[in-house]
C-alpha positions in Angstrom: 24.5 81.2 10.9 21.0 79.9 9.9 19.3 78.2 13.1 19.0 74.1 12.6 16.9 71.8 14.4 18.0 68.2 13.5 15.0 65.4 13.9 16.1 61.9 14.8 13.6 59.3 14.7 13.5 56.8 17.5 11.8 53.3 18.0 9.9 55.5 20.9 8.8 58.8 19.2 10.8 61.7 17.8 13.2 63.6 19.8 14.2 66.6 18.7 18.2 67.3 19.0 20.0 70.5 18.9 22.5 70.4 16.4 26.0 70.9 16.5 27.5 73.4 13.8 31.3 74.4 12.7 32.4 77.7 12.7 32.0 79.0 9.2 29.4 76.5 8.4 25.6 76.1 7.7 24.5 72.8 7.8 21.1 72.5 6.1 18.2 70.0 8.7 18.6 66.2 7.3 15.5 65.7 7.5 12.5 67.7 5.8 10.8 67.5 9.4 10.9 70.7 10.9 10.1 73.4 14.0 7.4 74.8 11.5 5.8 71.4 10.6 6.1 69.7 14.7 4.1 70.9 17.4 0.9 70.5 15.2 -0.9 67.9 16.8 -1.4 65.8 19.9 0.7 62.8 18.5 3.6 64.8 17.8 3.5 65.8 21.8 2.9 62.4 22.5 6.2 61.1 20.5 8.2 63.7 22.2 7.3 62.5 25.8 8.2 58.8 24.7 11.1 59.8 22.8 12.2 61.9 26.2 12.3 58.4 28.3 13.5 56.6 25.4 16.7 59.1 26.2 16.3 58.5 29.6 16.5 55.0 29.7 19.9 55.3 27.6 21.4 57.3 30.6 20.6 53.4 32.7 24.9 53.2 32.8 25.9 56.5 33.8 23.0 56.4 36.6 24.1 53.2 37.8 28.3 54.6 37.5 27.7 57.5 39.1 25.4 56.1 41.9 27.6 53.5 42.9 30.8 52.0 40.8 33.4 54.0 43.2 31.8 53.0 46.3 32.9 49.6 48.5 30.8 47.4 45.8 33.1 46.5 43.2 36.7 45.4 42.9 39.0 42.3 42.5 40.7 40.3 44.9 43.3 41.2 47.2 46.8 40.9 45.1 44.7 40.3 42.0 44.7 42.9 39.1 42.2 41.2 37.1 39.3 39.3 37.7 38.8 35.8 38.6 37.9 34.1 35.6 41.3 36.5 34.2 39.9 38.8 32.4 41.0 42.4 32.3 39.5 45.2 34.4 40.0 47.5 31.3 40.6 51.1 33.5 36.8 50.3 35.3 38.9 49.8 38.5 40.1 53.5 38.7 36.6 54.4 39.6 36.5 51.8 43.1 40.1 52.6 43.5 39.6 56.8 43.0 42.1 57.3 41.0 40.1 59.6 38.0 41.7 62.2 36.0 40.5 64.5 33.2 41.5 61.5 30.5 39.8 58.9 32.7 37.4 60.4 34.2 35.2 57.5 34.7 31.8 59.1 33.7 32.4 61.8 30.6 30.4 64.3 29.4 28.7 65.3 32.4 26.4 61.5 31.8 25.3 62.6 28.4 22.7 64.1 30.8 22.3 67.7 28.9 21.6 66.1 26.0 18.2 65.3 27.2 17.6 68.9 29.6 17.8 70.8 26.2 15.1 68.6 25.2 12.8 68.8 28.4 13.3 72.6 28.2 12.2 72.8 25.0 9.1 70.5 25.7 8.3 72.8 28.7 8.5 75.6 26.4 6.6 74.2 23.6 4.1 73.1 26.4 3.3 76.5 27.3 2.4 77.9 24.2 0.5 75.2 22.9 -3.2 74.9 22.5 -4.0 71.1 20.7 -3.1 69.7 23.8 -5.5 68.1 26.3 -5.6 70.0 29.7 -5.1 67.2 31.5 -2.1 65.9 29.3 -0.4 68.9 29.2 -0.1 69.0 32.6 0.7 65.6 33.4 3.7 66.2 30.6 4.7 69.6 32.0 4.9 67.6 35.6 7.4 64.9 33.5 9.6 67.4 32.6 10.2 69.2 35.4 10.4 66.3 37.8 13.0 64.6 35.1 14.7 67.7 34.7 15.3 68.3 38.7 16.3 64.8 38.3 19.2 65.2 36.2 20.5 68.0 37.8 20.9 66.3 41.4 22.3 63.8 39.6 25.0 66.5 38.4 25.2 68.2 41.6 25.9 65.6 43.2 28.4 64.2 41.1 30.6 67.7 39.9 29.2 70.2 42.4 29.4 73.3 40.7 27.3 72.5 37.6 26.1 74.8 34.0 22.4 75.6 34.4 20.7 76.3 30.9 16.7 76.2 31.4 16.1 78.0 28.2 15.1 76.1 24.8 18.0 75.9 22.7 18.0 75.0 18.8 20.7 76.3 17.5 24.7 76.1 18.2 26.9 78.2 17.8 30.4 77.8 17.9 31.4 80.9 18.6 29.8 81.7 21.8 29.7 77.9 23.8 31.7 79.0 26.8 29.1 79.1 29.9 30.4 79.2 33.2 29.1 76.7 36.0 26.3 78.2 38.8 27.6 77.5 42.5 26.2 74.1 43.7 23.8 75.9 46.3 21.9 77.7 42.8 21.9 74.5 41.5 20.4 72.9 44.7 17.9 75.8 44.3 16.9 75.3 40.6 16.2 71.3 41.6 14.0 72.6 44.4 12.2 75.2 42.0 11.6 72.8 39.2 10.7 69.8 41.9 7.7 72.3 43.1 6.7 73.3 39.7 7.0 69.9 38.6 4.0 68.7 41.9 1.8 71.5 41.2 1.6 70.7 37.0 0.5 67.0 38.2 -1.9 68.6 40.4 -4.1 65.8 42.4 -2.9 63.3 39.5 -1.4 60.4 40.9 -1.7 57.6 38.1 1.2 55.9 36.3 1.6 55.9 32.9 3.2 53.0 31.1 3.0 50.6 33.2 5.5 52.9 35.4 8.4 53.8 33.3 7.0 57.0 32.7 8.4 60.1 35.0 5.3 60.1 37.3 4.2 62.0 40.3 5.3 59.6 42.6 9.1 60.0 40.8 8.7 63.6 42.1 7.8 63.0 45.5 10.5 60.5 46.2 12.9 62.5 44.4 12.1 65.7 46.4 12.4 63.3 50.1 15.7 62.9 48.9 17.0 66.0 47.6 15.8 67.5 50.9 17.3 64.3 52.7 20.5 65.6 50.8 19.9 69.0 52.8 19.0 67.9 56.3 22.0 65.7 56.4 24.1 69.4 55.7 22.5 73.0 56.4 18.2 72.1 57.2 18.4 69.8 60.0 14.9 68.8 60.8 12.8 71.5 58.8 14.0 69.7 55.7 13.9 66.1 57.0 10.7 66.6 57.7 9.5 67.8 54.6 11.0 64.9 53.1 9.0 62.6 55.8 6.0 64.5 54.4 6.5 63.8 50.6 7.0 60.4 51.1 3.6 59.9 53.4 1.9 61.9 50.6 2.8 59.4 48.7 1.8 56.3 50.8 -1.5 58.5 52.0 -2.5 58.7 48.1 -1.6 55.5 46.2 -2.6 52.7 48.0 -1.3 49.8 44.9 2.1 50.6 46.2 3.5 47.4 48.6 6.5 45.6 48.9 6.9 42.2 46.9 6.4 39.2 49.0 10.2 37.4 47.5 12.5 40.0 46.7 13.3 38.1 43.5 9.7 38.8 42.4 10.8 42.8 42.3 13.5 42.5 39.4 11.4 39.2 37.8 11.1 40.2 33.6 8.1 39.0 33.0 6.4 41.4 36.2 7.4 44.6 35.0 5.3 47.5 37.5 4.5 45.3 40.1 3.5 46.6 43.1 6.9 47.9 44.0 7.9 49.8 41.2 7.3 53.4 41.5 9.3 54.1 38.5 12.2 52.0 36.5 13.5 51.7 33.1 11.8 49.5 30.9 13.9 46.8 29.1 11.7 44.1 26.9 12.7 41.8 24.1 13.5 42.8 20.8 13.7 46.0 21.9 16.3 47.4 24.3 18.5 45.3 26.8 20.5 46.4 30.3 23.8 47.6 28.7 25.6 45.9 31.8 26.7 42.7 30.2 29.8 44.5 29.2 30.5 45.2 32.5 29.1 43.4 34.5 29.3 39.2 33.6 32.2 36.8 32.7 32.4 35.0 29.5 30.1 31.7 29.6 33.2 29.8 28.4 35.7 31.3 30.8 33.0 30.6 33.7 32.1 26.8 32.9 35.8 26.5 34.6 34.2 26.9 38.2 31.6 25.7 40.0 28.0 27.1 42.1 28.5 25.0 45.5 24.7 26.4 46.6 23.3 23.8 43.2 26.4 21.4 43.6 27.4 21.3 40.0 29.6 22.9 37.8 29.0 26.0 35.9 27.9 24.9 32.0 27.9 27.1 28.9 23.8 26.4 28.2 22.3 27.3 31.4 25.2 29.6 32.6 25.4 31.9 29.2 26.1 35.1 31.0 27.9 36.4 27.9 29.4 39.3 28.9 32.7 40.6 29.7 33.3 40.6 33.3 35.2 44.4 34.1 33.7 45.0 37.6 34.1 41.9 39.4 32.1 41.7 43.1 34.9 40.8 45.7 34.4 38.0 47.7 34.3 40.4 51.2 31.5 42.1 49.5 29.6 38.9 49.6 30.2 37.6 52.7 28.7 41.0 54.2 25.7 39.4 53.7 23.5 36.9 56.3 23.4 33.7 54.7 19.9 33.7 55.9 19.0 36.9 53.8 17.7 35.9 50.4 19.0 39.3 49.0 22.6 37.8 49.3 21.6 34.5 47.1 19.2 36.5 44.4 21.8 39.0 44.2 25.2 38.2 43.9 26.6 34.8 41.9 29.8 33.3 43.1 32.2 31.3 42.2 34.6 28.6 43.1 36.9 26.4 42.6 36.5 22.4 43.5 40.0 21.0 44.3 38.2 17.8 44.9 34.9 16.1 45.2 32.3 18.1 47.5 35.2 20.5 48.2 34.3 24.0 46.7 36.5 27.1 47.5 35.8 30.4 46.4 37.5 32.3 43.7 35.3 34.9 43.0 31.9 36.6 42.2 29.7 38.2 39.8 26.4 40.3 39.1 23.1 37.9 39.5 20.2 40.4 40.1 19.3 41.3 36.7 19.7 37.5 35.2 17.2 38.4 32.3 15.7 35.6 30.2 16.4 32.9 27.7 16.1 33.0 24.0 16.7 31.5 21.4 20.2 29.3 23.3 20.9 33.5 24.3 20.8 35.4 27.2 19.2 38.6 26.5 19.1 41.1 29.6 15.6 42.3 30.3 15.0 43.2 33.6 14.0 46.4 34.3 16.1 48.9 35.7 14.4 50.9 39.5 15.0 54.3 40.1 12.6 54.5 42.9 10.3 51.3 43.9 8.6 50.8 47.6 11.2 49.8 49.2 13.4 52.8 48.7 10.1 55.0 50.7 10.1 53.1 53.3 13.7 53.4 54.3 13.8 57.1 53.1 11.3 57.2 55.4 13.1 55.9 58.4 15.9 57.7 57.4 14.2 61.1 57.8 12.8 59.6 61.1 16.4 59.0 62.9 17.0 62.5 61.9 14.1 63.7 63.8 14.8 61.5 66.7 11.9 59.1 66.1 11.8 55.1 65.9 12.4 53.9 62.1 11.7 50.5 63.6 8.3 49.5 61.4 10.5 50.4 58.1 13.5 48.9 58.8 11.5 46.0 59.9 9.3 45.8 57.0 12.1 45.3 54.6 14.5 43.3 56.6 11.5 40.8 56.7 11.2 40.2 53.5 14.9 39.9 52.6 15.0 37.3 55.0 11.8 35.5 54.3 11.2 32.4 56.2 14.1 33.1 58.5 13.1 35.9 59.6 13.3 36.4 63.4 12.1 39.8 64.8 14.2 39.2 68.3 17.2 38.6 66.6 17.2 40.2 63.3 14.7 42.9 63.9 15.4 46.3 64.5 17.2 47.2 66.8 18.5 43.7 67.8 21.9 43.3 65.5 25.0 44.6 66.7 24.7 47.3 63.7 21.7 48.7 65.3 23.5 50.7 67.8 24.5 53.0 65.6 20.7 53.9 63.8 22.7 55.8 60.6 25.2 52.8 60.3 22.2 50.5 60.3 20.2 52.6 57.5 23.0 52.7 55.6 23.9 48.7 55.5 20.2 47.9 55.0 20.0 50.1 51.7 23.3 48.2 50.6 21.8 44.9 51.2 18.0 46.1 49.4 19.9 48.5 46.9 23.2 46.5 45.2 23.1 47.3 42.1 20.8 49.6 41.1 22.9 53.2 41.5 22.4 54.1 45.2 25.0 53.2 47.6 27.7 55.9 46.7 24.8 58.2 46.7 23.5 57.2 50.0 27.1 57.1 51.8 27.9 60.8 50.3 23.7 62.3 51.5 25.0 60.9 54.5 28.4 62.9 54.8 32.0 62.6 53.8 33.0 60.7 56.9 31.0 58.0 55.6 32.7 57.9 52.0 36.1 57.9 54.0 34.5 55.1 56.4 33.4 52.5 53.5 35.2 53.7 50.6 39.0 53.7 49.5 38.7 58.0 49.2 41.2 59.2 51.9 40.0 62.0 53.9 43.5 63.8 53.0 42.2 63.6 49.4 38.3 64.8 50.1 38.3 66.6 47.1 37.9 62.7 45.2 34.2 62.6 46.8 33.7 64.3 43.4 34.4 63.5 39.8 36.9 65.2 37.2 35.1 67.0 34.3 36.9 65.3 31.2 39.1 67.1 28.8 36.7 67.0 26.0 33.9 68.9 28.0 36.9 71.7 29.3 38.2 71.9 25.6 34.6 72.3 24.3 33.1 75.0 27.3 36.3 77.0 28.3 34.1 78.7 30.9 34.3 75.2 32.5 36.8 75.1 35.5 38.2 71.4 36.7 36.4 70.0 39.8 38.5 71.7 42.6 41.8 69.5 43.7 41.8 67.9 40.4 44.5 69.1 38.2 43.7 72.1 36.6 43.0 71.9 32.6 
């Protein structure tokens, strides 16, 4: 079977795919481009890096799934099957209500995720053999792929556990001989550590940001690694690892002084401020290019929703101003909304409601929707172009207080720092400071309702309630603790039938 390397061509670069082949068959390449003719030059280096986060950005939905669509966001109304403005849920509700199988597993084929490792392995690869390659380039690219490729597989470990590890370049497939077993979860863990170290020392003493930060960057690494060894200290490393995860996250305040916190917490997500001082990294979204793929998802039809009303503007919902035009699966519930202080401006920026006005003045509630990524107008359309964060500002500082209640120290200055500028104006240190609400008692419980309120939305809070521990998902979530198993996900029957190494997700049915 001859060896193929099929080359797509992307608005962003080139990436290069390995192909898929059928027993029996040789599939000649589709395009004249080649492994023989690529590598030659700079530019063809410089494509593949763009074409790599090109790839990354269209893994935005399965970040944002996994992170947090089976966590105590999401769901309709009590006695309600669908959503308020009636449409249909359309299976999305077995993630918030746990109950995933192999043919609805909720997130398939592992997040597409491999389908960009097999490229940063072959990048790393290509990386080291190459010589047209600035110095200073090729290590800033060998620091990408490392950092994105540890990335992906805490993402996986987190998710399935027990995960397949491939780290060598692959371009050819075949058939014959796909059945790989998955490496225990702790080899995993150790591979993300590995490649999280290797991916530091390539940057070196670099910490610029490329593309106006939706490039992998050195800062990406750093917070990723205070998390992964968050992950750890929360379980086996106790304060050896919480502390290294305090130290990567100084490092990174110590060395880039342009990082801050907005003043408005709107101004964060704003489209036309894209890396602002916040951002550490997010995927880019701009117009005419590539939009959030949320409004599936995530927004009602603008006709169903000129039926109710916005009490905060006093006026009913109209199809020109209020074009969401999606298709509203994951509705917010209205408990989920009233978690919020209606002094805290993240509540108001972040979640749209609903109502219904029975009479004049008199609004009651019926339901609610997405609002933090609102996008912008054109044209009469909505088009969603907010970027998406995987780490920004505020995530380091309470990372940072995190690791600091682990260590027995006060995370007061952090907490405090962010709380501020959700509530703005209102903010009032002796009541809503640290450690003044009744939450604060409890430090961990506090932590974890601040990154709700901060984090909604953007692929964290399941995350953050499992780095935490399983009494936490049992606490906040609808996963029973007799069914513990459900803190992770089902492999789907495609990727069983395709690797028959592959072994379901214990407590799942077997395949």
């Amino acid at each position: 079977m001859k060896k193929i390397i099929n080359y797509i061509l992307l608005s962003c670069g080139v990436i290069i795919l390995a192909s898929s082949c059928k027993k029996q068959l040789d599939l000649a390449p589709i395009s004249s481009i080649s492994d023989a003719n690529y590598w030659k030059t700079p530019e063809h280096f410089d494509a593949f890096v763009s074409g790599l986060h090109s790839r990354f950005r269209g893994h935005t939905s399965a970040i944002q799934a996994l992170g947090e669509m089976r966590s105590d966001i999401f769901g309709t109304e009590p006695g309600s099957a669908g959503t308020f403005t009636g449409e249909a849920t359309q299976g999305v509700e077995r993630m918030w209500l746990q109950l995933l199988t192999l043919d609805a597993p909720g997130v398939s084929n592992f997040g597409g995720f491999y389908s960009n490792i097999v490229q940063l392995n072959l990048l790393i690869s290509k990386l080291d053999a190459t010589t047209v390659v600035t110095p200073v380039n090729k290590n800033y690219y060998l620091g990408i792929a490392y950092g994105m490729r540890a990335y992906y597989y805490f993402q996986l470990t987190r998710a399935w556990g027990d995960v397949v590890i491939q780290t060598d370049p692959v371009t050819a497939i075949d058939v014959s001989n796909l059945a790989k077993a998955a490496s225990p979860a702790d080899e995993v863990m150790a591979l993300i550590k590995s490649d999280i170290e290797n991916s530091l020392s390539s940057f070196g003493s670099d910490y610029s940001f490329r593309n106006t930060k939706s490039y992998w960057s050195k800062a990406a690494t750093l917070m990723l690694k205070a998390e992964v060894f968050l992950w750890t200290a929360h379980r086996s490393g106790g304060n050896t690892d919480a502390t290294t995860a305090l130290n990567a996250l100084t490092d990174i305040q110590t060395n880039i002084s342009s990082l801050s916190l907005q003043s408005s917490f709107a101004n964060i997500f704003a489209y036309n401020n894209k890396g602002n001082s916040e951002i550490i990294l997010a995927n880019r979204y701009l117009l005419n290019e590539s939009s959030l793929p949320f409004a599936g998802t995530f927004y009602p039809q603008t006709a169903l929703l000129a039926n109710y009303y916005d009490s905060l503007n006093n006026r009913k919902f109209n199809v020109t101003q209020d074009n969401w035009g999606g298709l509203l699966r994951a509705p917010i519930p209205v408990s989920t909304f009233r978690k919020f202080n209606d002094l805290d401006s993240r509540k108001w920026f972040s979640i749209q409601s609903a109502y219904n006005s029975p009479s004049p003045g008199v609004y009651l509630i019926a339901g609610c929707f997405v609002k933090k990524y609102e996008g912008e107008q054109n044209q009469g359309s909505r088009v969603y172009t907010n970027d998406f964060p995987i780490y920004r500002y505020a995530d380091l500082l309470l990372l940072i207080a995190e690791a600091k209640i682990i260590l027995g120290q006060n995370p007061a200055t952090e907490i405090n720092l962010v709380r501020a500028r959700g509530y703005g104006a209102n903010y009032n240190a002796g009541t809503l400071g640290y450690p003044n609400q009744a939450v604060d008692a409890d430090p961990k419980q506090a932590i974890l309702q601040e990154r709700f309120f901060e984090f909604i939305f953007e692929g964290k809070r399941w995350h953050d309630l499992r780095r935490m521990g399983d009494s936490y998902v049992f606490q906040h979530t609808s996963v029973l603790q007799s069914e513990a198993f459900k803190v992770l996900w089902p492999i789907d029957r495609n990727s069983l039938t395709n690797n028959r190494a592959l072994v379901q997700t214990p407590g799942y049915p077997a395949f």
